[in-house]
C-alpha positions as CSV (number, residue, x, y, z in Angstrom):
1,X,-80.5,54.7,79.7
2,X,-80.2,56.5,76.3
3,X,-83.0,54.1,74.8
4,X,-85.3,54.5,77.4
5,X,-85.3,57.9,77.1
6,X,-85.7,57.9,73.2
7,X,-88.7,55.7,73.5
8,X,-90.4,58.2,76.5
9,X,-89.7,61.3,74.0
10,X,-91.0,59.5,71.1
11,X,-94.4,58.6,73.4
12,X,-94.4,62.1,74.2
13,X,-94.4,63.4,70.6
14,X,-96.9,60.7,68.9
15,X,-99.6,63.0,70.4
16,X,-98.7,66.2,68.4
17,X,-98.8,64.8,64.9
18,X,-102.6,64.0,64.9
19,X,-105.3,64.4,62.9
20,X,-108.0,64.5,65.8
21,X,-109.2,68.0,66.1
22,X,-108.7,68.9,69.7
23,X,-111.7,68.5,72.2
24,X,-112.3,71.3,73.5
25,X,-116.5,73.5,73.6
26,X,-116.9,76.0,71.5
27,X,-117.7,79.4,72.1
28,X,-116.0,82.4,72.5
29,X,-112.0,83.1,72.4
30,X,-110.6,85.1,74.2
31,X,-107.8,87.0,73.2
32,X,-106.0,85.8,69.8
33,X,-104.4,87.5,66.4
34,X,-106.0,89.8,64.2
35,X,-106.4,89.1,60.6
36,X,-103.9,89.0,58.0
37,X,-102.2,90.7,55.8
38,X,-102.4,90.1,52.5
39,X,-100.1,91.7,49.2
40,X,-102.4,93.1,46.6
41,X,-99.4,94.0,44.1
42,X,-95.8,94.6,44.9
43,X,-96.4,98.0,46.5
44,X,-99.9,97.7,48.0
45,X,-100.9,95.6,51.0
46,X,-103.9,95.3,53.3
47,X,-102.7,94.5,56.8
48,X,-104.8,93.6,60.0
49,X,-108.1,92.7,58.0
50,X,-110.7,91.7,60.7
51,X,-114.5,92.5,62.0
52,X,-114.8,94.1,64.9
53,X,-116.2,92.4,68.1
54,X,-119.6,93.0,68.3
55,X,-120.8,94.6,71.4
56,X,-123.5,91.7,71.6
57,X,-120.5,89.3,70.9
58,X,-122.3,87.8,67.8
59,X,-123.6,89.7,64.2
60,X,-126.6,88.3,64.0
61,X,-127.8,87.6,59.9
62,X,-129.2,90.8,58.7
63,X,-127.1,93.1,60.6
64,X,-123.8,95.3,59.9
65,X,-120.4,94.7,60.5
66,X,-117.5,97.1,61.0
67,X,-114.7,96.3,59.3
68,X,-111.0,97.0,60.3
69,X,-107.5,97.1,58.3
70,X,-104.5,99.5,57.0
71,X,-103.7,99.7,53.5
72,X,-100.2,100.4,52.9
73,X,-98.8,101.9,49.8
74,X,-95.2,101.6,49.5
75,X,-95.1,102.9,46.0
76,X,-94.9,106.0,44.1
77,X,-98.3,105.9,42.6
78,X,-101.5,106.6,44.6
79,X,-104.4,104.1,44.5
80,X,-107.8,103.8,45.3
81,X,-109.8,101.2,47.0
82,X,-113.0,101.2,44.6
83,X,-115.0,98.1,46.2
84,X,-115.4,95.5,48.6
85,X,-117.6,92.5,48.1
86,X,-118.3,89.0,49.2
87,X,-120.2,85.9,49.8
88,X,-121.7,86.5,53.0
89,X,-123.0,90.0,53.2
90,X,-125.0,92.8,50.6
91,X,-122.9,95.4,50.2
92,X,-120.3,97.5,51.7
93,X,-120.7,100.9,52.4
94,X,-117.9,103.6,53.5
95,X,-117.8,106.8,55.2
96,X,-115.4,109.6,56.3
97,X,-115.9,111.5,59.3
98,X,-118.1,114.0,57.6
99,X,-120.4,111.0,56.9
100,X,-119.9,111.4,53.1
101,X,-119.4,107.8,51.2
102,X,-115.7,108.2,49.3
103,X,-113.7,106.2,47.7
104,X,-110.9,105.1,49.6
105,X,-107.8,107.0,48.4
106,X,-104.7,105.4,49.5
107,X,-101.6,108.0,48.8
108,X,-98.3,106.8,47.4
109,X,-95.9,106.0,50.3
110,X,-98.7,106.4,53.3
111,X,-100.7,103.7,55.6
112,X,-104.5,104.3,55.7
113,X,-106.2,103.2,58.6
114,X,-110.0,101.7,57.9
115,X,-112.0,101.8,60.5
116,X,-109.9,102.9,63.3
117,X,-108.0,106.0,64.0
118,X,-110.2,108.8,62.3
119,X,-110.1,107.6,59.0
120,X,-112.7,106.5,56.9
121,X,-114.9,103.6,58.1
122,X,-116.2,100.2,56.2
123,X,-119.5,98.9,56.8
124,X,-120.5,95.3,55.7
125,X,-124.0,95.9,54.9
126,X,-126.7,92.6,55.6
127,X,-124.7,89.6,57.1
128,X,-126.4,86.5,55.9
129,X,-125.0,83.9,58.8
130,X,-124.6,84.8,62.3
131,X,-120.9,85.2,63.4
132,X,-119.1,85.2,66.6
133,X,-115.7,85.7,68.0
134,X,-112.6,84.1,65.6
135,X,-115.3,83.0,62.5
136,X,-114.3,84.5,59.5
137,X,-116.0,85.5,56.1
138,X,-113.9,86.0,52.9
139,X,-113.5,89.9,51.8
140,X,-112.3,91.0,48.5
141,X,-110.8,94.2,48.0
142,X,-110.7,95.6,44.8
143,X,-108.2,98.8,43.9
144,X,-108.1,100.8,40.9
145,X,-104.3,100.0,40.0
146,X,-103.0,97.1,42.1
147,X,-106.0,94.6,41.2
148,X,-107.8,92.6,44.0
149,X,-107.3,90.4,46.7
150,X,-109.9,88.2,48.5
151,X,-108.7,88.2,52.1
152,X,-110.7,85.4,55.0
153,X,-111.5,88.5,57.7
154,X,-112.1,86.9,61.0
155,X,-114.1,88.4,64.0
156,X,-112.1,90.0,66.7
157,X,-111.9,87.7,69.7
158,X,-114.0,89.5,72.5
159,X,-112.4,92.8,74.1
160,X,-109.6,92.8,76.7
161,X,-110.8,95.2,79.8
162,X,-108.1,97.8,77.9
163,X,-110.0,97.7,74.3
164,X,-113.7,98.3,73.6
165,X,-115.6,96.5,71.1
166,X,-116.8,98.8,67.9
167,X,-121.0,98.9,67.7
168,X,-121.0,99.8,64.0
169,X,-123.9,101.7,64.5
170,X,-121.9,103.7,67.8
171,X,-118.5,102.9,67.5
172,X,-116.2,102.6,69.9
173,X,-118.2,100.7,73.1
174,X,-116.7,100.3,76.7
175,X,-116.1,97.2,77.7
């Protein structure tokens, strides 16, 4: 009886060790994680990193794309978050509420939120690919002390009935 049921549990588990990608269509996921969090030296970290759903559910090549994180600095030094580039978009542009373009300052021993919360925003400026729902683009972050760190930001899977996409050019959208 004992063998039997070794050799049924061993059928049962040759399945989950392959190397076939899983059949299923693509298209939109719902639900999921949001980006990572990624160290940038022993005291700074950028936690969360991910685009916002687009209210179309797809950034389209050419257009903008909000981008979404916290930066924690568990330190006793301030920093500053000086730039943002990558592969697959222009530029990247910030703002504050008053709609000026600062630096991001990131106090010693605080979270900042980007892009949520009242903080400042970040703006990918000119996607060149189109992207939907869990694609992902690689972001680097560049800080005045703690370095850089090139971080894959994914697209938010499409909005729950209790959380509204972001229109970059509107904000917050109900969904």
């Amino acid at each position: 009886m004992t063998a039997v049921a070794l050799v049924a549990a061993a059928a049962a588990l040759s399945g989950c060790g392959s190397d076939a990608p899983a059949q299923r269509p693509s298209g939109e996921v719902v639900g999921g994680a949001i980006g990572p969090d990624e160290r940038v030296s022993e005291d700074l970290a950028v936690l969360a990193v991910h685009l916002a759903h687009p209210a179309d559910g797809v950034y389209e090549p050419g257009e903008d794309a909000s981008l979404v994180l916290a930066i924690s600095n568990t330190g006793t030094a301030a920093d500053e978050l000086v730039d943002v580039t990558g592969p697959d978009f222009a530029d990247a542009r910030t703002a504050d509420a008053g709609g000026a373009t600062p630096v991001v300052e990131v106090p010693a021993g605080e979270v900042v939120h980007v892009g949520a919360g009242g903080g400042p925003t970040l703006t990918l400026v000119d996607l060149d690919r189109s992207l939907r729902s869990s694609q992902s683009i690689p972001v680097t972050f560049s800080f005045r002390r703690a370095g850089t760190v090139t971080v894959e930001a994914m697209v938010e899977a499409a909005p729950s009935p209790t959380r509204g996409a972001v229109d970059p050019d509107q904000g917050p959208v109900d969904g």
